[in-house]
C-alpha positions as CSV (number, residue, x, y, z in Angstrom):
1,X,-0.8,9.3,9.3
2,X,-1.7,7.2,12.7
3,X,-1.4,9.1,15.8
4,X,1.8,8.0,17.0
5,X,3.3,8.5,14.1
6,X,2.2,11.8,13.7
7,X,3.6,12.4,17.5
8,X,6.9,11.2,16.5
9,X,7.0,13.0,13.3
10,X,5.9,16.5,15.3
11,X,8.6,15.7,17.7
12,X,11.2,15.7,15.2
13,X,10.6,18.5,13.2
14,X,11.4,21.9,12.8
15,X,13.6,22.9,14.7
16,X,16.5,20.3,15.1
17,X,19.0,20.1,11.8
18,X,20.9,16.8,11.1
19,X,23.9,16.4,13.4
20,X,22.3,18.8,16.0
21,X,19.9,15.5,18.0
22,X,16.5,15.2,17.8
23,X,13.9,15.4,21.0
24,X,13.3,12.3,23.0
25,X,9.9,11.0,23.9
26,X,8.8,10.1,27.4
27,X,6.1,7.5,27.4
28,X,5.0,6.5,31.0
29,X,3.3,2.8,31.5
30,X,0.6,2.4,34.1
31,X,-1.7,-0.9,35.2
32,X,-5.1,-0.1,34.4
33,X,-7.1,-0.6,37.7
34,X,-4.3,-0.4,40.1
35,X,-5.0,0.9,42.5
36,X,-8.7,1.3,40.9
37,X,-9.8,2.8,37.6
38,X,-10.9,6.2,38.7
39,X,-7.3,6.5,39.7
40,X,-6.4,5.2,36.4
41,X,-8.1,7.7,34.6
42,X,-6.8,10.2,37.0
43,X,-3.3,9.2,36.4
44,X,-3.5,9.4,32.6
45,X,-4.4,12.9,33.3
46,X,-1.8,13.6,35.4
47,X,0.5,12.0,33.5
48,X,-1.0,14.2,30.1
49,X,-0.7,17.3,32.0
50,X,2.9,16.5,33.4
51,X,5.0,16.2,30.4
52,X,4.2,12.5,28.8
53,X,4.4,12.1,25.0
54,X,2.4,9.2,24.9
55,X,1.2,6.9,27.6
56,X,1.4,3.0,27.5
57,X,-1.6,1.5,29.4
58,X,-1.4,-2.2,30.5
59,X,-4.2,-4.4,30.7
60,X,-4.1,-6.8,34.1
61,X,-3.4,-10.5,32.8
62,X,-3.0,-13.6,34.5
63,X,-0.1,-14.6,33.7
64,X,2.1,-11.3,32.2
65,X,5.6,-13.6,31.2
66,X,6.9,-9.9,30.0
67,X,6.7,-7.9,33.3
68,X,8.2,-8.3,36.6
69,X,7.4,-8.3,40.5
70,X,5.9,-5.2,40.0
71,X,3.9,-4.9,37.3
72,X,2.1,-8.3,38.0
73,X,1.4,-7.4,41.5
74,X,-0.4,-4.6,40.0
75,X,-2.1,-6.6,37.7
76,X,-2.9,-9.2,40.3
77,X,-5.1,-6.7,42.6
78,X,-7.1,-4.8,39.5
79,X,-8.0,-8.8,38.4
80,X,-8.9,-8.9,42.3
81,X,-11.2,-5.8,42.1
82,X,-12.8,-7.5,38.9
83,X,-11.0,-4.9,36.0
84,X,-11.9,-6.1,32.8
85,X,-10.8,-5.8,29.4
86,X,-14.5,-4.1,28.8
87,X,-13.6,-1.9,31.6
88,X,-10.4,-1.0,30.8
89,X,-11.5,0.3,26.8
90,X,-14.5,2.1,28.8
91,X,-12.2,3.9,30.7
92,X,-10.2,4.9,27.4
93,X,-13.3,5.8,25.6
94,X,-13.8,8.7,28.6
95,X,-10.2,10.1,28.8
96,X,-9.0,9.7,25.5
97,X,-10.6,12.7,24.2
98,X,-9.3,14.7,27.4
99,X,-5.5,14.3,26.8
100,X,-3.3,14.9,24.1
101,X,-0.4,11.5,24.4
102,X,-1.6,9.2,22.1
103,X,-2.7,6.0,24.4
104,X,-0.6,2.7,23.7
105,X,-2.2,-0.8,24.8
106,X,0.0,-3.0,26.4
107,X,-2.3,-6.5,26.6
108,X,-0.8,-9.7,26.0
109,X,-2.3,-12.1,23.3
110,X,-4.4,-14.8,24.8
111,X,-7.3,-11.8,25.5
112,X,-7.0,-10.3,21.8
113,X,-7.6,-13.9,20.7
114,X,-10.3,-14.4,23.5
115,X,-12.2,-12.0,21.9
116,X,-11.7,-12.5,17.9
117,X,-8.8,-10.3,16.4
118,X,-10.8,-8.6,14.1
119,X,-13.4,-7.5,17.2
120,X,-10.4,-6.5,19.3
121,X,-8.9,-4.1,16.9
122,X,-12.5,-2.8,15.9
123,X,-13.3,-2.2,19.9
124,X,-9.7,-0.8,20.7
125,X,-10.0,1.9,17.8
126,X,-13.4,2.5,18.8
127,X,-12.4,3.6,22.5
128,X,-9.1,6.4,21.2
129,X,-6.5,3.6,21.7
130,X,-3.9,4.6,19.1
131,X,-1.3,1.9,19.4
132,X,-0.8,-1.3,20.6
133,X,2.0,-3.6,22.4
134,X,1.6,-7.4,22.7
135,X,5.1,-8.9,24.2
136,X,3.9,-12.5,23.9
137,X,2.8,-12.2,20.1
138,X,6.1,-13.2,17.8
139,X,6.9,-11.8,14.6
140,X,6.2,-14.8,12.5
141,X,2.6,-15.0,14.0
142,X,1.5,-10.9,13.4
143,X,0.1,-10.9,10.3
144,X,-3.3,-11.2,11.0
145,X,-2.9,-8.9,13.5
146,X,-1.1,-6.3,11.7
147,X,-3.8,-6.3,8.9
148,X,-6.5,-6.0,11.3
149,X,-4.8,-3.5,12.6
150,X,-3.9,-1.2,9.5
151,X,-8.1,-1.4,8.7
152,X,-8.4,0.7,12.0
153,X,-5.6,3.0,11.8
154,X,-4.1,1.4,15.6
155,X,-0.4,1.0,15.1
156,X,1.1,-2.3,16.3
157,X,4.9,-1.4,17.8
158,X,6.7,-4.5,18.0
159,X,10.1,-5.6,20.2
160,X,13.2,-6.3,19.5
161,X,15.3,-8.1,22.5
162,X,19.1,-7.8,23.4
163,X,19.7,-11.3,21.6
164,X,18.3,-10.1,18.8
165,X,20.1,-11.1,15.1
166,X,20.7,-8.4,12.6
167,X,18.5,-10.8,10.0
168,X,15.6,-10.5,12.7
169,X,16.5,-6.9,13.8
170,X,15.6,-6.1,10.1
171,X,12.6,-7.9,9.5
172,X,10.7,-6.6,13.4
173,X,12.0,-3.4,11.6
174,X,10.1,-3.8,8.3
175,X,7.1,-4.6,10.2
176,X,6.9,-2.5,13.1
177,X,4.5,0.6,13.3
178,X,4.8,3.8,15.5
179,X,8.2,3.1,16.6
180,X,10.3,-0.2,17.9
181,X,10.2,-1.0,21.0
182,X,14.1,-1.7,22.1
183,X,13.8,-4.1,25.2
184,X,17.3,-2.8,27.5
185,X,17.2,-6.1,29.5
186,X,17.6,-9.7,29.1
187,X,14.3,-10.9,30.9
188,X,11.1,-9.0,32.6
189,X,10.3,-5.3,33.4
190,X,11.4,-3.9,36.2
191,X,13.7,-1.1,38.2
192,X,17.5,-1.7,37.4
193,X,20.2,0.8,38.7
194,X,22.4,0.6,35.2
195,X,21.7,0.0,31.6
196,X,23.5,-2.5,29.5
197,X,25.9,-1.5,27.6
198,X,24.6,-3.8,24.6
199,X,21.8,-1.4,24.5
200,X,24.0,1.4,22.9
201,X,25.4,-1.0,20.4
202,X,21.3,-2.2,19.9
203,X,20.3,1.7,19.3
204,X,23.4,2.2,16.7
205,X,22.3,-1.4,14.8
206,X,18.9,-0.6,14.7
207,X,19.7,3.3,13.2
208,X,21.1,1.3,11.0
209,X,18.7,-0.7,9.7
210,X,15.6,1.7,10.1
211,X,14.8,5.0,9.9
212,X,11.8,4.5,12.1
213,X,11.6,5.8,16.3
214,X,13.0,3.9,18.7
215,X,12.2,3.2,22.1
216,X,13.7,2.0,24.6
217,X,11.8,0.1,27.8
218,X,12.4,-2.6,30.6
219,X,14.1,-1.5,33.2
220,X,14.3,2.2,33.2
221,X,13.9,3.6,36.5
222,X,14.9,7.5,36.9
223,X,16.0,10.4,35.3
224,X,19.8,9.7,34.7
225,X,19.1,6.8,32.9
226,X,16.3,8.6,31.1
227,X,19.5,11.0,30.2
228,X,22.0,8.6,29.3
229,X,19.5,7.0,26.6
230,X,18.8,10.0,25.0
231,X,22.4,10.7,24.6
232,X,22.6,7.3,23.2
233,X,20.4,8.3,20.8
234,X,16.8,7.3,21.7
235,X,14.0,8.5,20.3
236,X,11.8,7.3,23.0
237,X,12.2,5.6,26.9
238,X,9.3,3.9,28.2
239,X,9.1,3.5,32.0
240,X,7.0,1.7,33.8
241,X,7.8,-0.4,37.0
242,X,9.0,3.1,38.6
243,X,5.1,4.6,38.0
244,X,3.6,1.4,38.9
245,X,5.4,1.5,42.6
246,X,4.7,5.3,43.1
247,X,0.7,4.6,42.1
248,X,0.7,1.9,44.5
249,X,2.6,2.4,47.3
250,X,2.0,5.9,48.0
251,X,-0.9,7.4,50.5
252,X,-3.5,7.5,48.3
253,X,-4.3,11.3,48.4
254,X,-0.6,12.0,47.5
255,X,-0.1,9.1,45.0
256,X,-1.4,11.4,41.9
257,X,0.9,14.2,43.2
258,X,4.2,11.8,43.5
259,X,3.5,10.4,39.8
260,X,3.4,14.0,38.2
261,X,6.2,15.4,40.0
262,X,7.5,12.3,38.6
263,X,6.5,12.5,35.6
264,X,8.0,15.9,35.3
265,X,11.6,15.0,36.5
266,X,11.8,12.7,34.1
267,X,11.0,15.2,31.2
268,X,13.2,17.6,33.1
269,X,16.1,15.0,32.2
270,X,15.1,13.8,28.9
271,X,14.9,17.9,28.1
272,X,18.9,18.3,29.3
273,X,17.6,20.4,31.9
């Protein structure tokens, strides 16, 4: 069994009978590079040693259609400072085998294709990446991908969107790997003060349809919304924007401190605590 998988699966189990809820993940998303990649790495271990599950790292792209104000501003200054994807999978090789989250690649497709599918998913495997997320890659192009993929052991997660049909709800479902990624917003990433309600209705569709993790992103920003989507039933919330902003803006000798105490709120809420 891949990584995340097994993460999930040790999530779940043993303590938690049927009808009593199951644990919810926490899975942070940082830029790589921003504000530079020694912070990076720093961060991951911060965020390893604060309470995150597993860890979605983003590679800095161009043009990121997915994310919002905030992520691509991120991504803007690491392209500035010359952050590669070679640097980026460098920095994973180091701190991989220092935490235990399983580390998720966020990169969108233009640099998997840049550099040969088959090469990507060879190199990513190579460095401790365990998953992968690519928001710009539909279903009905993945195969290749997918395969590639499964010859590694990297587990692709793929999205499903608010607008979602039940007919595609079912086949992302079929496909996905680790667990689906339930996008809580019509549009980019980014700090929201409420969730949609749609997203509980999503959660109780997609249960079912599949018995596989879901997670839910875009848009999360603190620990009451953490809350609420674990009492909807969760079994993962990915933030992002709200990491990104504390990494950036903070002084930088106290931007590690304000992203584990973070970090550790959010746990603290996704615990019931």
């Amino acid at each position: 069994m891949a990584k995340v998988s097994r993460k999930f699966k040790s999530l779940r189990q043993p303590n938690f009978p049927e009808g009593q809820g199951q644990p919810c993940a926490l899975i942070p998303f940082i830029t790589a590079g921003d504000p530079d990649l020694e912070t990076t790495a720093a961060a991951l271990l911060t965020l390893d040693r604060s309470g995150a599950d597993l860890i979605e790292l983003g590679v800095p792209y161009s043009d990121p259609l997915a994310d919002g104000p905030v992520i691509q501003a991120a991504a803007t200054r690491a392209l500035a400072q010359g952050v590669t994807l070679d640097r980026v999978l460098d920095l994973v090789k180091t701190v991989s085998p220092q935490i235990q989250a399983p580390l998720i690649l966020f990169t969108y497709y233009n640099p998997i294709l840049n550099r040969g599918i088959e090469t990507f998913m060879a190199d990513i495997a190579a460095a401790g990446v365990a998953g992968l997320v690519v928001p710009d890659l539909p279903l009905e192009e993945m195969g290749e991908l997918l395969t590639a993929a499964n010859r590694v052991g990297v587990e692709v997660t793929l999205l499903v969107a608010p607008t979602s049909s039940r007919q595609r709800i079912e086949a992302i479902a079929a496909q996905a790997q680790g667990f689906i990624y339930l996008v809580s917003v019509t549009g980019v990433t980014g700090m929201r003060q409420e969730l949609q309600s749609r997203v509980k209705d999503l959660l109780t569709e997609l249960r079912q349809t599949t018995d596989k993790p879901i997670g839910v992103g875009f848009g999360v920003s603190g620990p009451d919304q953490v809350a609420q989507l674990r009492d909807w039933g969760a079994d993962a919330v990915i933030v992002g924007s709200a990491f990104v902003k504390r990494l950036s803006e903070a002084p930088a000798d106290q931007a590690l401190a304000k992203v584990g105490e973070f970090c550790r709120q959010l746990k603290l809420a996704i615990e019931g605590n």
